[in-house]
C-alpha positions in Angstrom: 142.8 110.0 91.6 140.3 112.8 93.1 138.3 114.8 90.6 136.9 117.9 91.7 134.3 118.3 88.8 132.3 115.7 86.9 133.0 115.1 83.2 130.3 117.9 82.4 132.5 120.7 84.2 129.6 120.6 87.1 131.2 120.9 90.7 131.3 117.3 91.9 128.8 116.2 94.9 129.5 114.9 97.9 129.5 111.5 99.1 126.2 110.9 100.4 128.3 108.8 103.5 130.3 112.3 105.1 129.8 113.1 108.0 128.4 117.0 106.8 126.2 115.7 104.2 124.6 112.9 106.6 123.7 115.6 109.2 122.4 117.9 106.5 120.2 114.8 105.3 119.0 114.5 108.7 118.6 118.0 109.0 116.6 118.3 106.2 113.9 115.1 107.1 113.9 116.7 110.7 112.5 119.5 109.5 110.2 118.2 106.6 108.7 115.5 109.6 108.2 118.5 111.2 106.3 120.5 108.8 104.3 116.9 108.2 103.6 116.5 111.9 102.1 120.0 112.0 99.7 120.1 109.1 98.5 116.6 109.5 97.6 117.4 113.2 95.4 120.8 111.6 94.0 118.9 109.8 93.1 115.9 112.1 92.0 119.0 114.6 89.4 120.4 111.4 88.2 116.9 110.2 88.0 115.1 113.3 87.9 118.0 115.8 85.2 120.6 113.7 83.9 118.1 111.5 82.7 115.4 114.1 83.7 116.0 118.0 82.7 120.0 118.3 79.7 119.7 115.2 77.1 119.8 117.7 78.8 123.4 118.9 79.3 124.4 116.1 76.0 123.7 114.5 74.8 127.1 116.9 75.8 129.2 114.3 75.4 129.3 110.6 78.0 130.3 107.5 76.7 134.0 106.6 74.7 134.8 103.9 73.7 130.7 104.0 71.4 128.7 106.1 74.2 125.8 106.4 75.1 125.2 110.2 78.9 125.4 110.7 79.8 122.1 111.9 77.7 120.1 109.1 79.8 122.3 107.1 83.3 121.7 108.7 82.0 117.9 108.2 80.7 117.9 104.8 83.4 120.1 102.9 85.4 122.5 105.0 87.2 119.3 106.0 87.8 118.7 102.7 89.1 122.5 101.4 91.6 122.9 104.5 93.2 119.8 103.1 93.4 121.0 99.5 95.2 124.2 101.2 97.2 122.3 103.4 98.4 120.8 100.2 99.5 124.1 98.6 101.1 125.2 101.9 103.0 122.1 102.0 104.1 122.7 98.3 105.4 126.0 99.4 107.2 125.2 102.5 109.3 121.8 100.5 110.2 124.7 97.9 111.2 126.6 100.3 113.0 124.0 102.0 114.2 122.4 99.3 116.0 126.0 98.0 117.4 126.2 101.0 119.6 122.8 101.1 120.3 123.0 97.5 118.5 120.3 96.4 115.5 122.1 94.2 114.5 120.2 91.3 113.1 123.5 89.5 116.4 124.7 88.2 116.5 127.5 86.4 117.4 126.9 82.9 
C-alpha cells in the first residue's frame, strides 16, 4: 500500500535511493564543495599569501591612521578577521542554498 502523506497529514518524502532525489543530493554537495573550495582557498591566499609569502611587500605600507605595517598585520590578525567573515559568508550562502533545495532547518513556525 502507497501513502501519499505521513500520519501527520505532511506530504511524504522521497526515497532518499530515486534517481531525482540522488542527483539533487549530488547537486547540492557539488555545489556546497564548491562554495568550500572557494573560501578556503581566500583564505589560504590571506593567511599564507598576505600573512607570510608577500609580508615583506606588504610591510611598504602602513594601515592609515596607525603605524602597524600591512603584512605584520595580515599575519597577526587580518588573517584571523577574514576567516571570522568567511564564516558569516558561508552561513549565508548554506541558507541560501539550503532554501533553495528545500531542506532549511529554520522553518517558519
Amino acid at each position: 500500500m502507497t501513502h501519499s502523506s505521513s500520519d501527520d497529514g505532511a506530504p511524504a518524502r522521497p526515497s532518499v535511493t530515486d534517481p531525482e532525489t540522488v542527483a539533487r543530493h549530488r547537486q547540492y554537495w557539488r555545489i556546497n564543495v564548491r562554495y568550500l573550495a572557494i573560501l578556503i582557498s581566500i583564505w589560504f591566499v590571506v593567511s599564507y599569501g598576505f600573512g607570510i609569502v608577500l609580508a615583506d611587500a606588504l610591510n611598504a605600507y602602513r594601515i592609515p591612521g596607525t603605524s602597524y605595517p600591512v603584512g605584520f598585520w595580515f599575519a597577526q590578525q587580518g588573517a584571523i578577521y577574514i576567516f571570522v567573515i568567511l564564516i558569516f559568508v558561508y552561513v549565508r550562502l548554506m541558507n541560501r542554498l539550503d532554501r533553495e533545495f528545500e531542506v532549511d532547518e529554520g522553518g517558519d513556525a
